[in-house]
VEXTOR-997828 format. One record per residue: x, y, z of N, C-alpha, C, O, CB in turn; residue in three letters. Coordinates in steps of 0.2 Angstrom, whole numbers, padded with zeros to 4 digits, always signed. Glycine has a CB too. Example, Ala and Ser with C-alpha at 12.3 -4.5 7.8 and 13.67 -1.06 7.14 Angstrom:
2
+0066-0028+0039+0062-0022+0039+0066-0016+0039+0071-0017+0042+0057-0022+0045ALA +0064-0011+0035+0068-0005+0036+0064+0000+0039+0067+0006+0040+0070-0003+0029SER 
//
This chain:
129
+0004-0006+0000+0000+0000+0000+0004+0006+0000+0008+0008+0005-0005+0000+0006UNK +0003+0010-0005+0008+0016-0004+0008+0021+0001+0003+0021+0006+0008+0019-0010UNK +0011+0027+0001+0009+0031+0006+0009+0040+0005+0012+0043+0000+0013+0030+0011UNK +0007+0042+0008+0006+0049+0007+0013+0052+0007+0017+0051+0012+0001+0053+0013UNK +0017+0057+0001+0021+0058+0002+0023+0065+0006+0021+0070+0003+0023+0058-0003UNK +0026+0066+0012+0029+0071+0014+0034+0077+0011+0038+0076+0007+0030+0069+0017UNK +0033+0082+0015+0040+0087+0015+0048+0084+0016+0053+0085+0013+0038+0093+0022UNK +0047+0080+0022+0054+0076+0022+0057+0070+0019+0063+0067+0020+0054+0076+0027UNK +0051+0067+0014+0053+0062+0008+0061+0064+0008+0065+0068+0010+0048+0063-0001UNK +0060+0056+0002+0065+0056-0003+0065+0053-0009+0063+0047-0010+0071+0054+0000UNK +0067+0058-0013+0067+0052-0021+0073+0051-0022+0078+0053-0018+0063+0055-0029UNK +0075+0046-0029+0079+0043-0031+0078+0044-0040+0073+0044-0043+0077+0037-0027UNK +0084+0044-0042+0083+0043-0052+0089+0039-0052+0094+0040-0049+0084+0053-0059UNK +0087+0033-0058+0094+0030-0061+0098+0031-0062+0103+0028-0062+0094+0028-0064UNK +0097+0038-0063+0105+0040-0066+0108+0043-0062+0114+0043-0062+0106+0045-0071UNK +0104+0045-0056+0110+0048-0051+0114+0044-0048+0113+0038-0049+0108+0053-0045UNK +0119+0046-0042+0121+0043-0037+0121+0043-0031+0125+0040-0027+0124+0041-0037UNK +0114+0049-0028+0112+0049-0020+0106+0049-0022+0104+0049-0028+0113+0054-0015UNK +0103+0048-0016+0096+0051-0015+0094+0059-0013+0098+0063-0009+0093+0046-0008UNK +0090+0062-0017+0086+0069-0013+0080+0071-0011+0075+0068-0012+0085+0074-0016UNK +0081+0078-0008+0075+0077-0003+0071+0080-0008+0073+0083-0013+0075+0080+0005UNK +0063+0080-0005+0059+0081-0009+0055+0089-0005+0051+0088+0000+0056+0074-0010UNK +0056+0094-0007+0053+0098-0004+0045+0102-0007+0044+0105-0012+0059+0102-0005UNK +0041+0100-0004+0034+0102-0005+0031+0108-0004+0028+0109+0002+0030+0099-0002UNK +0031+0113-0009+0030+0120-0009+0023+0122-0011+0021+0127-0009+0035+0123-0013UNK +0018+0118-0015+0009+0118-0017+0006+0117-0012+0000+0116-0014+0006+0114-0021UNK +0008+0116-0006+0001+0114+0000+0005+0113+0008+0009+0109+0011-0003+0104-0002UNK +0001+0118+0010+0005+0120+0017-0002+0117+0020-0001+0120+0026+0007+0129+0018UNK -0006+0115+0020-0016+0116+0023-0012+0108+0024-0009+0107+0030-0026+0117+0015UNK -0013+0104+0020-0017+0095+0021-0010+0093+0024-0004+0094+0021-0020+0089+0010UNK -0010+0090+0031-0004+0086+0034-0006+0080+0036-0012+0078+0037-0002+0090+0039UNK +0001+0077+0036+0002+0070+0038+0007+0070+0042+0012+0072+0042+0003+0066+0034UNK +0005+0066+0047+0011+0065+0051+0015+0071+0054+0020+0071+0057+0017+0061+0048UNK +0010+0077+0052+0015+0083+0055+0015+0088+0050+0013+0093+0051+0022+0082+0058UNK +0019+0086+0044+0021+0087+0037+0019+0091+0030+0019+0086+0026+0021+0081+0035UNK +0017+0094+0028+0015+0095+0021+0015+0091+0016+0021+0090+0014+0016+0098+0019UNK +0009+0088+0012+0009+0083+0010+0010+0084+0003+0007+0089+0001+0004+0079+0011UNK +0014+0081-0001+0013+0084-0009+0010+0083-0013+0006+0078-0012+0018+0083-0013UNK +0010+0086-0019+0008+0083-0026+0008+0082-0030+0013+0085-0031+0006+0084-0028UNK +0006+0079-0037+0010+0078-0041+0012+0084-0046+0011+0083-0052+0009+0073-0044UNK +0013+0091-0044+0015+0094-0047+0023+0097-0044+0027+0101-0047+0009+0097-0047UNK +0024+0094-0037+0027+0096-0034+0033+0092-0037+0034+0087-0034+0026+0098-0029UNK +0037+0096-0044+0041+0091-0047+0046+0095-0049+0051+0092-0050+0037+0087-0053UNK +0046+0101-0050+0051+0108-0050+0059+0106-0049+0061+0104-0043+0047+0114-0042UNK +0065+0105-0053+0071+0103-0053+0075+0109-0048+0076+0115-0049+0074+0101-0061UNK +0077+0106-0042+0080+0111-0039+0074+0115-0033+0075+0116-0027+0082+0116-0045UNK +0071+0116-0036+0065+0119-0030+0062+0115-0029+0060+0116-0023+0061+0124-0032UNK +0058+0109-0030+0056+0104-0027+0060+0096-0026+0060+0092-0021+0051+0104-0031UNK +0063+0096-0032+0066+0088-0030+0075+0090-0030+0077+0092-0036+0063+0081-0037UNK +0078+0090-0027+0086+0091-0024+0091+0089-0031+0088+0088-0037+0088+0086-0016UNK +0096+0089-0030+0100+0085-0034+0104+0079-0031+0107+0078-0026+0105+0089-0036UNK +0104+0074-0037+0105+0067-0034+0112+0065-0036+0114+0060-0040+0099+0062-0037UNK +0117+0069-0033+0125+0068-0032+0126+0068-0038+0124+0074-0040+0128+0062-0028UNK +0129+0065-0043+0132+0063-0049+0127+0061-0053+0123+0056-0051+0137+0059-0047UNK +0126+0063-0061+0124+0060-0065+0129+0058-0069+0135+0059-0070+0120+0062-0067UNK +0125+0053-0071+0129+0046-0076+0127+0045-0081+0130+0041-0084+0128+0040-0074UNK +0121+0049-0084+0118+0048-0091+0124+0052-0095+0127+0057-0093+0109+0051-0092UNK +0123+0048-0102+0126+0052-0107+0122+0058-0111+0124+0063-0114+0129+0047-0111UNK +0113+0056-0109+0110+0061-0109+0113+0067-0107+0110+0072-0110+0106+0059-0107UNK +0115+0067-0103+0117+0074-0100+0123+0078-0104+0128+0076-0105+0120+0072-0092UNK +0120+0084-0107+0127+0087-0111+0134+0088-0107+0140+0088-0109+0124+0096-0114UNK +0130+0090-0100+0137+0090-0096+0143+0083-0097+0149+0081-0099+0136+0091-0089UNK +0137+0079-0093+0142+0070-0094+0143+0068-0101+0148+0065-0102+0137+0061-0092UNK +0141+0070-0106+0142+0068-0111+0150+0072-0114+0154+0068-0117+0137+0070-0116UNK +0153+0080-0112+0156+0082-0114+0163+0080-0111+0168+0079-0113+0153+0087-0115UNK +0161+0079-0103+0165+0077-0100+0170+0071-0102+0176+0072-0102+0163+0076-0096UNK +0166+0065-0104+0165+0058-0107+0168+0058-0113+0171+0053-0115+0157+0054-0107UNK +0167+0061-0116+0171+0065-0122+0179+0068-0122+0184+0066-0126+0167+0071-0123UNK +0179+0074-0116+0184+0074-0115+0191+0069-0111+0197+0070-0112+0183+0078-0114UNK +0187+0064-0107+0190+0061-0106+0191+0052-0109+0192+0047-0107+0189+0063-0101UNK +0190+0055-0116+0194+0050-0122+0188+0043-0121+0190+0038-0124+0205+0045-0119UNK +0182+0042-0119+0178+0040-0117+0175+0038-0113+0169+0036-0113+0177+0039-0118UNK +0179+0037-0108+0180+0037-0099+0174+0040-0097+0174+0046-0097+0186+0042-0096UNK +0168+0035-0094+0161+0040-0092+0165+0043-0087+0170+0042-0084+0154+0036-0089UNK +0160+0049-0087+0163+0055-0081+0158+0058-0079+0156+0062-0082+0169+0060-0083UNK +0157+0054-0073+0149+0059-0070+0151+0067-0069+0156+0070-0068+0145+0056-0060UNK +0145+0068-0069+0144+0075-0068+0139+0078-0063+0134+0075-0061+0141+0077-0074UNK +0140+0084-0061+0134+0086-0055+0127+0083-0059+0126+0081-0064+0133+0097-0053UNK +0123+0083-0055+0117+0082-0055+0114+0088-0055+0116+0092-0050+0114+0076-0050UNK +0109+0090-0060+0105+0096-0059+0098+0093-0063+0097+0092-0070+0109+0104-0064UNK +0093+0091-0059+0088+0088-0061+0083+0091-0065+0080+0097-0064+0085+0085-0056UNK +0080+0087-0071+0079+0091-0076+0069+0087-0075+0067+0084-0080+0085+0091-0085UNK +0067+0087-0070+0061+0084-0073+0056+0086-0077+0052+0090-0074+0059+0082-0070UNK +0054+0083-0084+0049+0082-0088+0041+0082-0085+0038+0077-0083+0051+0074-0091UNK +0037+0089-0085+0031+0086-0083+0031+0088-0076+0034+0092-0073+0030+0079-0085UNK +0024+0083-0074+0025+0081-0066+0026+0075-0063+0031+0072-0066+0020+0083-0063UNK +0024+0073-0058+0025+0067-0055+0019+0062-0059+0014+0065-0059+0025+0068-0045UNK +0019+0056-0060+0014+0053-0065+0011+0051-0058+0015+0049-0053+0016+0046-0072UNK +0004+0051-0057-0002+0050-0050-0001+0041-0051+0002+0037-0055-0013+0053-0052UNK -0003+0040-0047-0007+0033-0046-0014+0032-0040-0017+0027-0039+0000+0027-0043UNK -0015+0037-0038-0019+0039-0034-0024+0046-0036-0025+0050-0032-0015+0040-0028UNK -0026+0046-0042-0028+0052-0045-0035+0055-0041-0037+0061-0040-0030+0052-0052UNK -0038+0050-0040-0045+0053-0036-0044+0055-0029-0049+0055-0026-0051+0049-0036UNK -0038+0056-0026-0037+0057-0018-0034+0063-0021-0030+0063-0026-0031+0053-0013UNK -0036+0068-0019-0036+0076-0022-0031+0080-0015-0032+0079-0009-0045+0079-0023UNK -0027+0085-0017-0026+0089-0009-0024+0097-0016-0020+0098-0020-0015+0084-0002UNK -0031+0101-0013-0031+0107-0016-0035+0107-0024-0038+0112-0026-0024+0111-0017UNK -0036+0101-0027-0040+0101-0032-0034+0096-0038-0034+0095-0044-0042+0110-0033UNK -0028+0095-0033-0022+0090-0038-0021+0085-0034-0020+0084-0028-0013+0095-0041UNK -0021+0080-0041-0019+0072-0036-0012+0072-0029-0007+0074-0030-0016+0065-0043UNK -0014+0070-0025-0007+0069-0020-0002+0065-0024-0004+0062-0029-0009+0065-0012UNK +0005+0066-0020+0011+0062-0023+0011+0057-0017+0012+0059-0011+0019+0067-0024UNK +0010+0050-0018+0011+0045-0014+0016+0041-0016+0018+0041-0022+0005+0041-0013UNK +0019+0037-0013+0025+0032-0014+0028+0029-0021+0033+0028-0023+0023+0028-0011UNK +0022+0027-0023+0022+0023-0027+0021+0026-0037+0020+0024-0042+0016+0019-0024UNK +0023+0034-0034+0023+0039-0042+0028+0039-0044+0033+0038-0041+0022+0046-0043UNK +0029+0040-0051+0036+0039-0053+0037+0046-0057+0032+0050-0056+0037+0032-0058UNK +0043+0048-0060+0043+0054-0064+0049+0052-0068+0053+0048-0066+0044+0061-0060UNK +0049+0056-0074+0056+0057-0080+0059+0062-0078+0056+0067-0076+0056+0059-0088UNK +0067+0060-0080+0071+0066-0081+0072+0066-0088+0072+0061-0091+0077+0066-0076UNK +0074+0073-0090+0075+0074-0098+0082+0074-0100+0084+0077-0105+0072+0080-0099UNK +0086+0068-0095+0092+0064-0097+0091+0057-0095+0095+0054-0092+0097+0066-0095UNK +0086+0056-0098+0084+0049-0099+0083+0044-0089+0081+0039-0087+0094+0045-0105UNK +0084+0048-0087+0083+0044-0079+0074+0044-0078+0070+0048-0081+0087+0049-0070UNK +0074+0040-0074+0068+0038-0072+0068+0040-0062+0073+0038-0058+0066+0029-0075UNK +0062+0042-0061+0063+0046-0055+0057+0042-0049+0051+0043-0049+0062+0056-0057UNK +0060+0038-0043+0053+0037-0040+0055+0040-0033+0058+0045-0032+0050+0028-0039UNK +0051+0036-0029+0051+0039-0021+0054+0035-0017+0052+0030-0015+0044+0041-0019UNK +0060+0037-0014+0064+0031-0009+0060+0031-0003+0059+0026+0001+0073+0032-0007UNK +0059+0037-0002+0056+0037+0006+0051+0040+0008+0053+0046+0009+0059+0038+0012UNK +0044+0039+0009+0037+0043+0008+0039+0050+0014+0036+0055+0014+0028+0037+0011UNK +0044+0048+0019+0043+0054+0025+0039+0053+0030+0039+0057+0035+0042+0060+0023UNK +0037+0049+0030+0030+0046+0036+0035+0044+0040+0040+0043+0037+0024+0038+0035UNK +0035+0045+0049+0039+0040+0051+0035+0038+0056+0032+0043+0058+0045+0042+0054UNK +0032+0030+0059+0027+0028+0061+0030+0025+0068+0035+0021+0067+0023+0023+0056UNK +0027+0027+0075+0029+0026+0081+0026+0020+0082+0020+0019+0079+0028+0031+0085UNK +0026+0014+0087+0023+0011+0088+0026+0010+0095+0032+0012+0096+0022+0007+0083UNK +0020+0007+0102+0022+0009+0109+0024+0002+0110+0021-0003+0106+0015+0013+0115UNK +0028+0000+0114+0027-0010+0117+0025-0010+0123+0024-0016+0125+0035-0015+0119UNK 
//
């Protein structure tokens, strides 16, 4: 079962080589766990989703030029996330402001070929013994 994504998520894209955080700036009202919950619009490179350490696509003009210069030796490059669009729903009729929420299980493009999901919804769930 997926989950409502938070302000303190984290996503993830193939091409990179960390995780980033996901910052939720369309909805300060609908909370969880404390949190502001996102949506799938909150897809913004840099202002909503971080940079994910190093990219590795040759998509990338930077890695490419790099990879180039170094006789073809891949050669990551900063990550400056370029996402395509918004976050694709899977939960479209759960609405927060009048746009589907971002829950766990959404995925997103980057427009160097990575594919972007969510490593960690930001929920953190206490339980008492």
């Amino acid at each position: 079962m997926s989950e409502l994504v938070v302000a303190t998520g984290m996503c993830m894209c193939t091409m990179g080589t960390a995780p980033a955080p996901l910052n939720v700036t369309n909805n300060a009202k609908v909370l969880a766990d404390g949190k502001p919950c996102g949506t799938i619009i909150d897809a913004q490179g840099l202002a909503n989703v971080g940079p994910f350490g190093m990219c590795i696509s040759l998509a990338n003009p930077a890695v490419a030029a790099a990879t180039a210069a170094a006789l073809g030796v891949l050669t990551p490059q900063p990550c400056v996330p370029a996402v395509t669009g918004t976050w694709i729903p899977t939960k479209s009729k759960v609405l927060i402001e009048g746009k589907p929420c971002l829950s766990s299980d959404c995925k997103a493009v980057c427009a160097y070929a990575g594919s972007l999901s969510v490593s960690f919804a930001g929920q953190v769930k206490a339980t008492a013994n």
